[in-house]
Steps between C-alpha positions, in 0.01 A plus 500: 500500500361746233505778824899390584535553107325811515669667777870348424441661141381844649852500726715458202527856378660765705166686509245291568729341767491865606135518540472210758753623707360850517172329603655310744686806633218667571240237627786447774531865529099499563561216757772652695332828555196322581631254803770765552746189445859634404607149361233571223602835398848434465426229294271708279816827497743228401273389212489872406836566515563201310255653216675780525862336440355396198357783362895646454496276204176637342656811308554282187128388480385857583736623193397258313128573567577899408685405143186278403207782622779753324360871575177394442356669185259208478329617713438873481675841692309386816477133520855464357652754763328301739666175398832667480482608848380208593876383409672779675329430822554122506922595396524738784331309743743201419787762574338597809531182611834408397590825714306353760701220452810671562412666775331248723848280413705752630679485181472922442417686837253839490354704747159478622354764292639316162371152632153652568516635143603200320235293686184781425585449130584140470126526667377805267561310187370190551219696611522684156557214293209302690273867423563494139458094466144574661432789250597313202338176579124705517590549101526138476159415687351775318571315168385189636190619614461630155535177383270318730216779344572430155282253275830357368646418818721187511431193753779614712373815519322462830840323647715776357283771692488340862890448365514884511313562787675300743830666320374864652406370826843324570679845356238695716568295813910567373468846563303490815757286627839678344356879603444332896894516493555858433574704783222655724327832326623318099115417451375240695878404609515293811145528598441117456561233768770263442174231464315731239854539269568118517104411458506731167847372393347163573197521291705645189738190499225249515302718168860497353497151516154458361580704222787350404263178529246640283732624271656126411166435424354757319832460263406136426140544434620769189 
C-alpha cells in the first residue's frame, strides 16, 4: 500500500503527473518503433500531444519562476545572464508551442515556409533552454563536489552530489534528445533513429523520476 500511496501522491501535482506521462510517452514511443506497431506509436503521439495541451497553461509558472530568479544579480554578470536566459528560452518556447497550437488546429492558416519556421524554433528553444539548464547545472555539481572534498562536509553531502550528478546527466540526455529534432545540417538534427530519440527521451524521464525521488528524501533527512 505504501507504493499505491507513493505513486497516487507523485500524480497529484500537475508536474510530477507530467513526468510519468512523458515516460510513458516515450517507452511506447521506444516500443512502437521497435515492433514497427502503429497502435503503439499513436498511443505514445497522443500522450505527447496531450503534454503538449497542457503546457499552454505553463506561462504563469514560467513568469512566476522569472519574478523569483529576478535578473539574477545573485549570481554574477555570467551565471545570472545565464539564468535569465534560461527564462527567455523556456517563455518563447511556450509561445512556440501555443503557435503550434494554432496552427496544427487550423485555427490561423500559414504557408509552408512560416509553419517550417514556427516548428524549427519551437524546436531551437527548447533546445536552448535544455543547453543552458545543462550549463548551469555543472555550477551546481561543481559546488557539490566541493562539498564532498571538504573536512566539514555535512552527512547529506554524499546524497546531495550523486543528487547533482544525475541532475546533469538527465539535462545532458535533454539536449541530446531536444537537438535530434532540429532540422538536418542544425547540429546533429535528425541524425538519430526514431529508437535512439525515444531510448534517450526514455532514460531522462525515468532519472527525472529518480530525482524527484531522491529529492523527497534528501529534504526529510535535513
Amino acid at each position: 500500500m505504501d507504493v499505491v500511496n507513493e505513486f497516487c501522491d507523485l500524480l497529484q501535482t500537475h508536474a510530477n503527473r507530467d513526468k510519468v506521462v512523458s515516460l510513458t510517452s516515450y517507452l511506447l514511443k521506444l516500443w512502437g518503433s521497435t515492433t514497427q506497431r502503429k497502435d503503439l506509436l499513436t498511443a505514445s503521439g497522443r500522450l505527447s500531444a496531450a503534454r503538449a495541451t497542457m503546457r499552454l497553461f505553463d506561462d504563469a509558472a514560467a513568469l512566476k519562476t522569472w519574478r523569483a530568479y529576478g535578473l539574477g544579480k545573485q549570481d554574477g554578470l555570467i551565471w545570472g545572464t545565464l539564468g535569465v536566459a534560461s527564462s527567455v528560452f523556456s517563455l518563447l518556447y511556450l509561445q512556440a508551442e501555443k503557435a503550434m497550437f494554432l496552427i496544427d488546429t487550423g485555427i490561423i492558416v500559414v504557408s509552408k515556409d512560416t509553419d517550417f519556421r514556427v516548428r524549427t524554433a519551437h524546436k531551437l528553444f527548447w533546445s536552448l533552454s535544455a543547453f543552458v539548464g545543462f550549463i548551469r547545472s555543472i555550477r551546481v555539481l561543481h559546488a557539490k563536489a566541493t562539498q564532498l572534498k571538504s573536512p566539514d562536509r555535512t552527512k547529506c553531502a554524499p546524497a546531495q552530489y550523486k543528487q547533482a550528478c544525475m541532475t546533469s546527466t538527465k539535462l545532458l540526455l535533454d539536449v541530446i534528445h531536444a537537438v535530434s529534432w532540429l532540422p538536418p545540417g542544425w547540429l546533429w538534427g535528425g541524425t538519430l533513429s526514431a529508437q535512439q530519440a525515444s531510448a534517450v527521451g526514455s532514460a531522462s524521464a525515468v532519472l527525472a523520476l529518480i530525482i524527484l525521488h531522491n529529492g523527497k528524501r534528501l529534504a526529510s533527512s535535513k
